[in-house]
KOLBAVEX-498249 format. One line per 10 residues: for each residue z, y, x of C-alpha. Coordinates in steps of 0.02 Angstrom, whole numbers. Layout:
<markes>
Z Y X; ...
</markes>
This chain:
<markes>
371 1064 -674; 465 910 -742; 502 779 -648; 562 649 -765; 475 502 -813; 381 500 -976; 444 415 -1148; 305 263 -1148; 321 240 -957; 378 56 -912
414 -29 -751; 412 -190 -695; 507 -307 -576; 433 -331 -417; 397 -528 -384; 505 -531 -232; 644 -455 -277; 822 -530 -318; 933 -541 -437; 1113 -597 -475
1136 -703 -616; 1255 -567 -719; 1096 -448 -664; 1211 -317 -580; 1154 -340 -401; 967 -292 -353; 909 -355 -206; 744 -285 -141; 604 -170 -67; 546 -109 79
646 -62 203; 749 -206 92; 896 -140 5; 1050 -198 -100; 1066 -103 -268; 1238 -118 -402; 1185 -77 -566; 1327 -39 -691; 1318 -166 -858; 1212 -38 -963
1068 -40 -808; 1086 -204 -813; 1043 -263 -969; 895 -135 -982; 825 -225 -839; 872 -391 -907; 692 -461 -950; 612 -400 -814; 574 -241 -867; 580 -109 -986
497 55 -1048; 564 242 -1054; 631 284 -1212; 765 419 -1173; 871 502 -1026; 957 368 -969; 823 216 -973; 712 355 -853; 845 411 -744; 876 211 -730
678 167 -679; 685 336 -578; 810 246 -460; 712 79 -466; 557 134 -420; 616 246 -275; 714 102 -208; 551 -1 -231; 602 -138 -319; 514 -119 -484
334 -54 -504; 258 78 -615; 158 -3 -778; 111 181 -849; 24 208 -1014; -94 333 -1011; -269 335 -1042; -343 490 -1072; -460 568 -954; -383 683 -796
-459 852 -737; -532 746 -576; -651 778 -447; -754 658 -329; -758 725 -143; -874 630 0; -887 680 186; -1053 632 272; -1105 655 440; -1298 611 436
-1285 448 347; -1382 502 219; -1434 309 176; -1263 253 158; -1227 437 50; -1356 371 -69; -1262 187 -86; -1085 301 -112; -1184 405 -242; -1263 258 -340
-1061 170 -346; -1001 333 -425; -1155 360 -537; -1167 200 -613; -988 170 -644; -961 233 -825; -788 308 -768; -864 417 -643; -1024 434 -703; -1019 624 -786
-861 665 -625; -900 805 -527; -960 753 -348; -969 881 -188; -1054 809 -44; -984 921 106; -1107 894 249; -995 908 395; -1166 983 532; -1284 836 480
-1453 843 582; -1561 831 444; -1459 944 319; -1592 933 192; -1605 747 161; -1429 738 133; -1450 886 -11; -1599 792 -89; -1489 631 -106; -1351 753 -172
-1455 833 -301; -1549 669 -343; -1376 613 -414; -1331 779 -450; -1179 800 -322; -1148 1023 -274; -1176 998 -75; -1057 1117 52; -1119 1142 217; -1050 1146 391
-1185 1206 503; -1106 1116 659; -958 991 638; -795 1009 599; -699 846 599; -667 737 462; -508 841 397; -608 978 390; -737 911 292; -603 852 168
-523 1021 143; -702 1109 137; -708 993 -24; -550 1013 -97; -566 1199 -86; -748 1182 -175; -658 1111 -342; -556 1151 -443; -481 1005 -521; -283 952 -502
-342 792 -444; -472 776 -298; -521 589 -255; -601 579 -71; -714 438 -35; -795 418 138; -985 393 153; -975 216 211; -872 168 62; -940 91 -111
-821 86 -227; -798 -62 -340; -839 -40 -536; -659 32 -624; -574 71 -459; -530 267 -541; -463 237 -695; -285 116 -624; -266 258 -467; -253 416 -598
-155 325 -735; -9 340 -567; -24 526 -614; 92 482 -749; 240 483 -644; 239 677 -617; 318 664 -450; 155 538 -377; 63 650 -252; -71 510 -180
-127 358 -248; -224 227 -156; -332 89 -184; -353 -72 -80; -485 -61 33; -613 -227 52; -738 -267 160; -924 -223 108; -1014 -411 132; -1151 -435 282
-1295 -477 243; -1280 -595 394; -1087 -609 420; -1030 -590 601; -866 -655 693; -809 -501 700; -855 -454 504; -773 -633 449; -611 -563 534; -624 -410 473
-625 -476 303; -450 -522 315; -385 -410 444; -449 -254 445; -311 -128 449; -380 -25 309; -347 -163 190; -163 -163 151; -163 -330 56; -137 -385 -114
20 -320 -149; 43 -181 -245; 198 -49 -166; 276 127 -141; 189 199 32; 336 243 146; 337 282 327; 411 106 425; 398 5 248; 271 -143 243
153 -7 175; 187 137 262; 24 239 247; -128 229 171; -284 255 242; -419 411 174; -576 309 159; -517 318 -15; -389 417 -107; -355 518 -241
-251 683 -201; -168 785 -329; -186 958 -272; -38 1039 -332; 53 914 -196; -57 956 -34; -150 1109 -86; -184 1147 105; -244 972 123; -270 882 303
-225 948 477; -397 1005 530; -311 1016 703; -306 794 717; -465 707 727; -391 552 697; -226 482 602; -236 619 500; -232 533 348; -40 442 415
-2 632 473; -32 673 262; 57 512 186; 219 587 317; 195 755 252; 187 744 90; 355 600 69; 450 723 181; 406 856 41; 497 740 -114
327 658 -154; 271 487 -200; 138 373 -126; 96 214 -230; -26 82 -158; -141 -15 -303; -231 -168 -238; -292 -170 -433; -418 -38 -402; -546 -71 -228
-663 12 -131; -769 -89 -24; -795 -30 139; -948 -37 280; -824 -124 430; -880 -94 632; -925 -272 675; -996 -234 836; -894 -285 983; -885 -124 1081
-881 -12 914; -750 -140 838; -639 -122 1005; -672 70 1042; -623 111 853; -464 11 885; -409 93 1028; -444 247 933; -337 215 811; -193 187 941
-222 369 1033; -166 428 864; 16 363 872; 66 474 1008; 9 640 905; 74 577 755; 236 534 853; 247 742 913; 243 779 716; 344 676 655
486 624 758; 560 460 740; 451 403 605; 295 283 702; 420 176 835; 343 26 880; 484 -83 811; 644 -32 705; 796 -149 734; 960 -154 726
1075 -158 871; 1173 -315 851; 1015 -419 807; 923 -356 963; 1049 -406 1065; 1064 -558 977; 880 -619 1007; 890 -537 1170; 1028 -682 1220; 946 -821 1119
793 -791 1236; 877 -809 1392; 926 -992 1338; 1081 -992 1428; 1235 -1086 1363; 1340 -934 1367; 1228 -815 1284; 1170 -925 1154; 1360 -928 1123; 1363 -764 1119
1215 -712 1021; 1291 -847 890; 1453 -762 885; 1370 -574 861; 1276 -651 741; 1409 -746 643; 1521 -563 661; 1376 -467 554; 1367 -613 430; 1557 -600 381
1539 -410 380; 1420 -418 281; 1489 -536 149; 1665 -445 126; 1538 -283 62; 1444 -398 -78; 1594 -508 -153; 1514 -488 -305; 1358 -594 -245; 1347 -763 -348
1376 -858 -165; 1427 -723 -50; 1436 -810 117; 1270 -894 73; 1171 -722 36; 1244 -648 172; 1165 -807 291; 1027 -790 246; 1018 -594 270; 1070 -617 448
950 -731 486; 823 -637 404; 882 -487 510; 862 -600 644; 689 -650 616; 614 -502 569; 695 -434 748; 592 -577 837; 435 -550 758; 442 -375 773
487 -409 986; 341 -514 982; 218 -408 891; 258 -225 1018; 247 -362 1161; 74 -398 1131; 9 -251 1058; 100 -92 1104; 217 -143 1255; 70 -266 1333
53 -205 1489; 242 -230 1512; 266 -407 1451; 89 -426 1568; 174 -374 1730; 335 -483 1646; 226 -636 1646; 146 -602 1833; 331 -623 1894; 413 -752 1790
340 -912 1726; 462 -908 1574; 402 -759 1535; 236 -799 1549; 242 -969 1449; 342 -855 1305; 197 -738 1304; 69 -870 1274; 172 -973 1172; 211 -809 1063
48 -728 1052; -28 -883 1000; 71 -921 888; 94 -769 815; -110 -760 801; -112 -942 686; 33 -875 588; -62 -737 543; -226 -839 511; -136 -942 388
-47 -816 328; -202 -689 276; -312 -860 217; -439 -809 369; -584 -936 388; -640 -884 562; -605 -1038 686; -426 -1034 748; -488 -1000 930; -611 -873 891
-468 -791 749; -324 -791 921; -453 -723 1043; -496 -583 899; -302 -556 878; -279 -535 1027; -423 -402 1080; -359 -320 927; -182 -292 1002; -249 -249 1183
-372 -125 1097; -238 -42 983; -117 -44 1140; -206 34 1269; -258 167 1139; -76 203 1130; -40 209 1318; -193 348 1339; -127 454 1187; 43 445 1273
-26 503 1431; -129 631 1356; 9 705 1261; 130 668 1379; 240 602 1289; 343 418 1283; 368 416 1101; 259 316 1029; 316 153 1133; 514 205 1137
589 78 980; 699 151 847; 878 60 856; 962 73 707; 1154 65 755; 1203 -46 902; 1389 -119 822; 1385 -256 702; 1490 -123 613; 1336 -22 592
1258 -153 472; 1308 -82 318; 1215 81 324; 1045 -5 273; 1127 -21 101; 1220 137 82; 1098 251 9; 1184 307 -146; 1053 328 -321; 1061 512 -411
1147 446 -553; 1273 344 -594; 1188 193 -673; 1172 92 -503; 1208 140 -307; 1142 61 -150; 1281 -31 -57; 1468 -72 -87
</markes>
């Protein structure tokens, strides 16, 4: 199979990436890179963006979008060979809703649906709502799991592209047709669309929260899914799958976080994951209090399983060395290590600029990337302290009243931040307390998966080269051709 782009394929810059005013330096993506692009890249990505013509204009927006600073625009529109896949576990009421979405959406309407009822009590009132919207129903007499109930699908078609939508979904009128145009790229293996919350009839606290922060909705933004990138999985309330990329599907063997364990899987194997907020599914959020908390914590048990198959790849922070030590010293507030951490600091700056004299200000860029290394090392301290590590910086705060007037400083802070940040209209002291039982959820879920598998991984950070020297090798992956490199 090919795996160049087609001619009529165009990309487009991302909004928040960078670039030089003679257009040869890229700056951009997630993890953030620096990109050189020789003058004939260059002035194909001149306006912005540009569409594949011949050899060298894909090979160009091959690099681009791998390095995540451009996004796909494809042009296809015919129909796909697709298939609709739904996994119920006696809702049969919400199966109905799911059913109804598909069937009156004129882009799924004539799709071929299989209900798998994954050991249902009532097994025939979940095949009369199938056949009422004529859906082919597989049956597990007892239950399975989720994964299983996915694969038990995908084995019942035989389409190259198998979307999965969960029974408590509904999704939104023209959510398909954006996800398979992705197919376009023949090397896109999963495609995603942005997950929203279903509206309450009665809207809770909880359900106003989870409106905004409900992990299953990535945001607004469209992106590449990449393990330890802002998106770095996508969740398998909805998805679309194509089979020659997974044809074994999910990990029957995980009963939760298997959809993270597929994302990992299938980039390890050369694929590519795009999130597309464009397309949404709404979805039927937990807003009680002990479901909403108990689901979170479930979520967390899954880090520690995930963290046993893929090694390395689910830390709870991933820093540099320099900068870690840096904020380390800035916290203690002492003369001398403020010194210090301002010296460190000032060190990876000038390193820094001697690799990108080409820059339009060099010393300037390179501030600002050390204090955005900086930052980003802070917030990320912050966020394991009060979600993963908490029952650290707890015992922390018992014995030290710095410590303890950081930890309330920082986790309230970091809880308005975030309400501001995601638009949130909950109260800002109902929105903190929320944040908060989030992260203590979420964090004790990872504590019992590590005990359970025995196992420190999940809550052991990933350092990314202790000496300043060490900087450069975010920015020294080198592209497959020779129209623009990562680096100096």
């Amino acid at each position: 199979m090919s795996t160049a782009l087609p001619t009529g394929f165009a990309v487009e810059l991302d909004k928040a990436t960078r670039i030089s005013r003679d257009g040869t330096l890229v700056f951009g993506g997630s993890p953030a890179r620096l990109l050189r692009l020789n003058r004939r890249a260059a002035d194909l990505l001149g306006g912005g963006a540009f569409t594949v013509r011949d050899t060298t204009s894909a090979r160009l927006a091959r690099v681009l979008l791998d390095a995540g600073v451009v996004h796909p625009r494809p042009a296809r529109t015919q129909p796909r060979s697709v298939a609709i896949v739904i996994p119920v576990r006696d809702r049969v009421d919400m199966l109905a809703r799911v059913l109804r979405a598909v069937r009156t959406d004129p882009a799924t309407a004539d799709v071929p649906v299989v209900v798998v009822d994954d050991g249902s009590r009532d097994g025939e009132a979940v095949r009369a709502v199938a056949s009422e919207h004529d859906a082919e129903v597989v049956r597990h007499e007892t239950s399975r799991g989720p994964a299983a109930a996915r694969n038990a699908g995908l084995r019942a078609t035989a389409q190259e592209f198998v979307t999965f939508c969960d029974s408590d979904t509904v999704p939104l009128s023209g959510w398909l047709p954006p996800l398979l145009a992705q197919f376009d790229d023949p090397c896109v293996g999963l495609v995603a669309p942005r997950i929203v919350a279903l509206p309450e009839e009665r809207e809770t606290r909880i359900g106003a929260f989870e409106r905004t922060c409900s992990p299953l909705d990535l945001g607004a933004a469209e992106a590449p899914v990449i393990p330890m990138s802002k998106v770095a999985y996508v969740p398998s309330a909805a998805i679309v799958l194509r089979r020659s990329a997974a044809p074994g599907g999910f990990a029957e063997e995980l009963r939760v976080a298997e959809d993270v364990d597929l994302c990992m899987r299938l980039h390890r194997a050369g694929w590519r994951l795009r999130y597309v907020p464009a397309a949404q599914v709404a979805h039927d959020h937990r807003t009680g209090l002990v479901r909403w908390v108990a689901r979170r914590a479930f979520y967390g048990s899954g880090a520690a399983l995930l963290a046993r198959r893929h090694p390395g790849q689910v830390p709870p922070m991933h820093v540099t060395g320099w900068s870690l030590l840096a904020v380390g010293l800035l916290l203690t507030r002492r003369p001398a290590a403020v010194a210090a951490a301002l010296g460190l600091s000032t060190v990876a700056g000038v390193r820094l600029a001697r690799r990108m004299p080409d820059a339009d200000t060099p010393v300037r860029a390179a501030g600002l990337l050390t204090l955005a290394g900086l930052f980003s090392t802070a917030v990320q301290l912050l966020r394991a302290g009060v979600r993963h590590h908490w029952p650290l910086a707890l015992a922390l705060a018992i014995s030290s009243r710095r410590a303890r007037r950081l930890l309330i400083l920082g986790s309230t802070v970091d809880a308005l931040v975030e309400r501001s940040r995601r638009g949130s209209r909950v109260d800002p002291v109902t929105f903190v307390a929320l944040r908060r039982l989030d992260d203590l959820a979420y964090g004790a879920g990872v504590w019992w998966g590590a005990v359970r598998q025995r196992t420190p991984a999940p809550l052991v950070p990933k350092i990314a080269g202790f000496r300043c020297g060490r900087f450069r090798h975010r920015f020294r992956e080198r592209s497959e051709c020779g129209l623009a490199h990562c680096g100096p």
